[in-house]
C-alpha positions in Angstrom: 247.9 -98.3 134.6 251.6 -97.7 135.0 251.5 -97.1 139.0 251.8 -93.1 138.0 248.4 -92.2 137.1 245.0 -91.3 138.9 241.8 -92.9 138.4 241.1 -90.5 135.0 244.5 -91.3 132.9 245.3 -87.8 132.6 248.5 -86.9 133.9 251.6 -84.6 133.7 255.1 -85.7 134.7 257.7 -83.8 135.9 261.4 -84.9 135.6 263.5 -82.9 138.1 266.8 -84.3 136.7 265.8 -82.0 133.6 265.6 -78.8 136.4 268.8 -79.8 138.0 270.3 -80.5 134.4 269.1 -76.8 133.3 270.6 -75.0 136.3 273.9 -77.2 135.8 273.8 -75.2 132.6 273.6 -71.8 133.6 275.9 -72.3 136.2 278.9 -73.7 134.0 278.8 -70.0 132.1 278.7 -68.1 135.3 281.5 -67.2 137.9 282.0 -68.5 141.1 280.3 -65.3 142.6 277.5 -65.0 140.4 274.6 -66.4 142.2 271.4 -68.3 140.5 267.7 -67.2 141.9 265.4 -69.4 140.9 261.8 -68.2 140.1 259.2 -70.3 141.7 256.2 -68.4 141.4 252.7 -69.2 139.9 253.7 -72.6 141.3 256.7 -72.8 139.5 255.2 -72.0 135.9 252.8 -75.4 136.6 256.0 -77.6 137.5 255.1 -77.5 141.6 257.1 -74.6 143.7 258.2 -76.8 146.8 259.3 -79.9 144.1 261.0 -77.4 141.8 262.7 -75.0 144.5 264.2 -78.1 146.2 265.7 -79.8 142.8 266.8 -75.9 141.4 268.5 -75.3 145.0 270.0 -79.4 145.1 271.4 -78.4 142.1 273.1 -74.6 142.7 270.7 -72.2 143.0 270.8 -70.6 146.1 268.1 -68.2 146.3 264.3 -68.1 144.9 262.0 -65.8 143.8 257.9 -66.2 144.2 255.1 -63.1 143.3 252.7 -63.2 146.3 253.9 -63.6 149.7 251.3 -66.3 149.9 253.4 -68.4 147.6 256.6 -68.0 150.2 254.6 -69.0 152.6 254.3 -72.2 150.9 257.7 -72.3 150.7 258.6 -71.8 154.3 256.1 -74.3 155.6 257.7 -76.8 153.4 261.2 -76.2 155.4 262.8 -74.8 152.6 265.1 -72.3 154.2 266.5 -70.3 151.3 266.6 -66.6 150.6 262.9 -65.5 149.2 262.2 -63.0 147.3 258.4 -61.8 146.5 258.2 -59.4 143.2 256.3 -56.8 142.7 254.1 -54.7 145.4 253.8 -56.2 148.7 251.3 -54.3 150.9 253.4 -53.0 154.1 250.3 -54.5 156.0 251.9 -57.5 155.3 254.6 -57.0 157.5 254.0 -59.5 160.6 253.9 -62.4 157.6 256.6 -61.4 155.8 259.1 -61.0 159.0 257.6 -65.0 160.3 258.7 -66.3 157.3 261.5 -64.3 156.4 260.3 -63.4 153.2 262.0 -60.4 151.5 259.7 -58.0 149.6 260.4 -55.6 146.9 260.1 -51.7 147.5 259.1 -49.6 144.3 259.1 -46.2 145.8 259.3 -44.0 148.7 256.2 -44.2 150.4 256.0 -48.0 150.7 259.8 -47.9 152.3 258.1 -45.1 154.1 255.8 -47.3 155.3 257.3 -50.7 156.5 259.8 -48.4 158.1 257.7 -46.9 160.3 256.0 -50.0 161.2 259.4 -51.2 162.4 260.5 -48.0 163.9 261.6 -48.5 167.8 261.4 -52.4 167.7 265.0 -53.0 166.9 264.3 -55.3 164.0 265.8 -55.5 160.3 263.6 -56.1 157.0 265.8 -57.4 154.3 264.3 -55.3 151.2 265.3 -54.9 147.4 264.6 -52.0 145.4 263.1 -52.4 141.7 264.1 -49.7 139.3 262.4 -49.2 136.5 264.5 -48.9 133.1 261.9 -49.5 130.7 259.7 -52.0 131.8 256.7 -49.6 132.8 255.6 -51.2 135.1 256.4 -50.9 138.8 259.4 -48.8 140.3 261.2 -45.9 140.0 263.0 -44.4 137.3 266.6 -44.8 137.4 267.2 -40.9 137.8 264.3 -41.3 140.5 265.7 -44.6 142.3 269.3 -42.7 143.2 267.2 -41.0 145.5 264.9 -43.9 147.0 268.1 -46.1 147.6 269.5 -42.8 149.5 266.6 -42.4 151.4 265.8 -46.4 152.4 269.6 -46.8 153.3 269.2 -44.3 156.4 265.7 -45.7 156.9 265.2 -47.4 160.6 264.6 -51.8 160.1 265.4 -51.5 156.4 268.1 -53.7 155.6 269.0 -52.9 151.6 270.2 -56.2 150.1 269.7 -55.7 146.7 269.2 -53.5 143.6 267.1 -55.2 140.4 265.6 -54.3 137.5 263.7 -56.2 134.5 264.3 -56.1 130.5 261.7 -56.0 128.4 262.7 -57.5 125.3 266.0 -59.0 126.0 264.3 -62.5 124.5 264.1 -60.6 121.1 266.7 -60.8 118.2 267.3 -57.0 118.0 269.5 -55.6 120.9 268.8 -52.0 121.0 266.3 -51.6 123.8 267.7 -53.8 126.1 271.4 -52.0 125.5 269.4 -48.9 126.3 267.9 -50.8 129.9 271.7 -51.8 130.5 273.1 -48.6 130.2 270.3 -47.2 132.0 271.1 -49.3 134.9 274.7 -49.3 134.6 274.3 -45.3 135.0 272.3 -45.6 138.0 274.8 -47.8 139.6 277.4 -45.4 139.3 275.9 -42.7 140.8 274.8 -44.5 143.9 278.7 -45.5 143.7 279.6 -41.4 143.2 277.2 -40.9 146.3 278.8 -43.3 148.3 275.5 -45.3 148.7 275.4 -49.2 149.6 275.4 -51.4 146.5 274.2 -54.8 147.6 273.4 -58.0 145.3 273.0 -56.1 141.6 270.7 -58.7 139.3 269.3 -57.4 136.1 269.1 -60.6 133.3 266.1 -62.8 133.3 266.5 -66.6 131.4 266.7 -64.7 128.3 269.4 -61.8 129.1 271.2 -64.9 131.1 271.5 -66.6 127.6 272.3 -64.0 125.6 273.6 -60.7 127.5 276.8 -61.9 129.6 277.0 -58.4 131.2 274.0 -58.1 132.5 274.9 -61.1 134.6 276.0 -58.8 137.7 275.7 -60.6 140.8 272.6 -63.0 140.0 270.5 -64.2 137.3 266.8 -65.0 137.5 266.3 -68.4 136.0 262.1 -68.6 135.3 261.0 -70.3 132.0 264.5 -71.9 131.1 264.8 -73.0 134.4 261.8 -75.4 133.3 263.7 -76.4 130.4 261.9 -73.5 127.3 263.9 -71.2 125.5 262.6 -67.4 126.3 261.6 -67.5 121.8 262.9 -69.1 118.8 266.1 -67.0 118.4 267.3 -68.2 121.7 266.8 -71.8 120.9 270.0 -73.6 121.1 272.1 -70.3 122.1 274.5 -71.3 124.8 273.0 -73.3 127.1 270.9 -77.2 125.6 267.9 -77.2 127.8 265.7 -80.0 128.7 261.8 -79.5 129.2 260.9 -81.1 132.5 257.1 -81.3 132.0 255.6 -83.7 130.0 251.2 -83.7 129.8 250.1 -86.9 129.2 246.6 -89.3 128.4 245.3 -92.1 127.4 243.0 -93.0 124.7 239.7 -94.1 126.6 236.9 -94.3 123.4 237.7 -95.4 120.1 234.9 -95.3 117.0 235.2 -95.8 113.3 232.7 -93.3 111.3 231.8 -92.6 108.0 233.1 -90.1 105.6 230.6 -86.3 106.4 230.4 -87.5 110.1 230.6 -84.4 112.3 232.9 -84.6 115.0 232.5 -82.5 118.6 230.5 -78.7 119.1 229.1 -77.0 116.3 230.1 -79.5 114.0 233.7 -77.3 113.4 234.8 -80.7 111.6 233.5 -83.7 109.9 235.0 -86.4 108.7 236.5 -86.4 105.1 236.9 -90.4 104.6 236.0 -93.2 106.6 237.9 -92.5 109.9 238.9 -93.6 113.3 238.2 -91.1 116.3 239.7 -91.6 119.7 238.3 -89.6 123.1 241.2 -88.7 125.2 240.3 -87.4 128.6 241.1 -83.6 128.5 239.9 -80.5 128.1 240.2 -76.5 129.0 239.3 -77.0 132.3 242.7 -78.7 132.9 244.5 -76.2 131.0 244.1 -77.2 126.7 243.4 -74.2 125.3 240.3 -74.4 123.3 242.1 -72.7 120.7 243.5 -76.1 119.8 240.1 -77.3 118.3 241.0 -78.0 115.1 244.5 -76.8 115.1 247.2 -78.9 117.0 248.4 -82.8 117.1 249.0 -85.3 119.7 251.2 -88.4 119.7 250.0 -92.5 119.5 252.2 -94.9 119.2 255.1 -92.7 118.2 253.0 -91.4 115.3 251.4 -87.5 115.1 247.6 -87.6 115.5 245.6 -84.3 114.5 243.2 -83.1 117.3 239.5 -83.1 115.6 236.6 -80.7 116.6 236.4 -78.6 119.5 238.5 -79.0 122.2 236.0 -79.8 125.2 235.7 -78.8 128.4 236.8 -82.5 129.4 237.8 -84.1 126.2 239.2 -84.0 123.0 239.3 -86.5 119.7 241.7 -87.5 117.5 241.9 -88.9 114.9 244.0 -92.1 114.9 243.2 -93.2 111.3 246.9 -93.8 110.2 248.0 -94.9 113.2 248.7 -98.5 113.5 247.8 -101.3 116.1 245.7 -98.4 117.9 243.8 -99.5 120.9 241.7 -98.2 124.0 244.4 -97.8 126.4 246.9 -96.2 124.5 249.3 -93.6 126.1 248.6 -90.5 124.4 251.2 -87.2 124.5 249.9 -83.9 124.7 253.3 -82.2 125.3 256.6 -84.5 126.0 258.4 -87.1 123.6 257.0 -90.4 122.6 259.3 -93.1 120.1 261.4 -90.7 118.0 258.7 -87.4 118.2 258.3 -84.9 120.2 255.5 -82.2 120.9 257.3 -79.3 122.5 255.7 -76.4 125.0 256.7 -73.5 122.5 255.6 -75.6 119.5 252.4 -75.8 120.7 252.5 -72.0 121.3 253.6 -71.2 118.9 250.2 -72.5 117.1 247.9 -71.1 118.5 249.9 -67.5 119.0 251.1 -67.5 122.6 254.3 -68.0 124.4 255.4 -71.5 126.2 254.6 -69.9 129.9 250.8 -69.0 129.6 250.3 -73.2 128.2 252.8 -74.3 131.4 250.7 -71.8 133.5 247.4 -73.0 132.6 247.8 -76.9 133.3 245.2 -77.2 135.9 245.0 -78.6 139.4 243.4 -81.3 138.6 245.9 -82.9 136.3 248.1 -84.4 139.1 251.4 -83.9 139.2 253.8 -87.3 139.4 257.9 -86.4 139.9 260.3 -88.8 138.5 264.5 -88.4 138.0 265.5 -90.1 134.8 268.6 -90.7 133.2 269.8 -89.6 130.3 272.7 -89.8 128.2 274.3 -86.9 127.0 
């Protein structure tokens, strides 16, 4: 054992160099006034939020963003002091947590401004809020035609404190530009008739990782750094655009069973794979319970030694196998990659997505509790 891992060798590795490095590379396309939030929720896409939220803000970021006030709580108790914002609907019940740690929700319409407002009423004290539009998300928030309105009203509100306007694309990591031209203008429009109504416009922030990349004027006053700030492109026609990303999570094993079996041996449940020649299986110790889909059975590779190793029946609830046939020298012991570089290879987040038809968050997401978390700061040149 290298001094890194826990009893069971299952591990992931977070290099927070790589999240300083991918700020670093936001912030050299982006003016001095253009400020970098840094989305930290679902414990910072797997990565850890208090880890993460410290190296983003070491780095330039200067504000972060979480989804439950629960998750700013964290936050706060960790001592980081940095604006917080919490996305989507925060109940206005909320209101004692969210004013003792300073956490700033979102308002989506007119009856929950209504209502922290007259919570506040009489007791001389400020809520910092932003207001979500909605330009064609459909989700949560107002229209733009309808948010003109809402901004009027929570302006003149008593204890709301209006410190910023946002809204969300929903396809701006796509190749074709016409829906997320129609969001911009959308938004664009509603800022100007707040301006023609003489209504405050605080910190504007529209663009996501993906409009950051590729939609300079949707920049505004802040971008919202969430999967690239982890070091994943938003798709495949972003890869490269711009900004050279480094992934800061690596998932790692080690082989802890080998066996040589017979050509027709079944390997794993419901005998999804036997062998076709005389082969050599290794059990590495993880499963779907810490986060590997089971829709790799059968359909994704691992690295040993440098070399690509096919993943071989189901994938368990607490193991997988491999086979290591062509791999030379293998032994019990051996480091095995589920997602990172090894030698000259590497098994990326998207890659493995990509195979079994999902996107590079749900797989960072779902790496479970119980694959502890070890933070490291390499160098690298470059």
């Amino acid at each position: 054992m290298n001094g890194l891992e826990p009893a069971r060798p299952t591990w992931a590795e977070i290099d927070l160099n790589c999240i300083a490095h991918n700020v670093a590379q936001f912030r050299r396309h982006l003016g001095l006034q253009t400020q970098i939030m840094a989305v930290v929720k679902a414990d910072a896409y797997g990565h850890g939020a208090v880890e993460t939220a410290r190296a983003a803000l070491e780095a330039g970021a200067s504000q972060l963003a979480v989804a439950l006030p629960e998750e700013g709580v964290q936050l706060r108790q960790a001592g980081i002091a940095a604006p917080v914002l919490v996305f989507g609907y925060s109940d206005p019940n909320v209101l004692p947590l969210l004013q003792e740690y300073c956490l700033t929700p979102s308002i989506l319409d007119l009856d929950t401004a209504k209502a922290y407002s007259e919570r506040l009423l009489g007791r001389g004290e400020q809520l910092p809020v932003h207001i979500e539009v909605d330009t064609g998300m459909g989700r949560v928030g107002l229209s733009s035609v309808e948010a003109v309105d809402l901004i009027a009203a929570a302006a003149e509100m008593p204890g709301l404190k209006l410190e910023g306007l946002f809204t969300h694309f929903a396809a701006a990591d796509e190749a074709g530009r016409d829906f997320t031209d129609h969001q911009l203008r959308s938004f664009n429009r509603m800022l100007e008739h707040c301006r023609r109504r003489g209504l405050p416009i605080p910190l504007r922030h529209a663009a996501n990782s993906a409009a950051a990349i590729a939609y300079p004027e949707a920049r505004y006053d802040m971008i919202r750094l969430g999967i690239s700030l982890y070091g994943c492109y938003p798709s495949s026609c972003l890869q490269g655009a711009a900004v050279s990303l480094r992934p800061a999570l690596s998932l790692k094993s080690r082989i802890v069973f080998l066996k040589e079996v017979p050509p027709g041996t079944p390997i794993g449940y419901g005998y999804t794979y036997r062998a076709a020649t005389q082969a050599l299986i290794a059990t590495v110790p993880i499963g779907y319970a810490d986060g590997y889909s089971r829709r790799f059975s059968n359909n994704a590779r691992v690295l040993v030694r440098g070399e690509f190793a096919p993943v071989v029946g189901r994938v368990s609830m607490d193991q997988i196998t491999i086979d290591v046939t062509g791999v030379s020298g293998v032994t019990r012991g051996d480091e095995v990659v589920i997602y990172g570089r090894q030698g000259n290879h590497q098994i990326t987040v998207a890659e493995a997505a990509e195979a079994i038809g999902t996107i590079s968050y749900e797989l960072l997401c779902a790496v479970g509790k119980r694959v502890p978390r070890f933070y490291l700061r390499t160098e690298r040149e470059g």
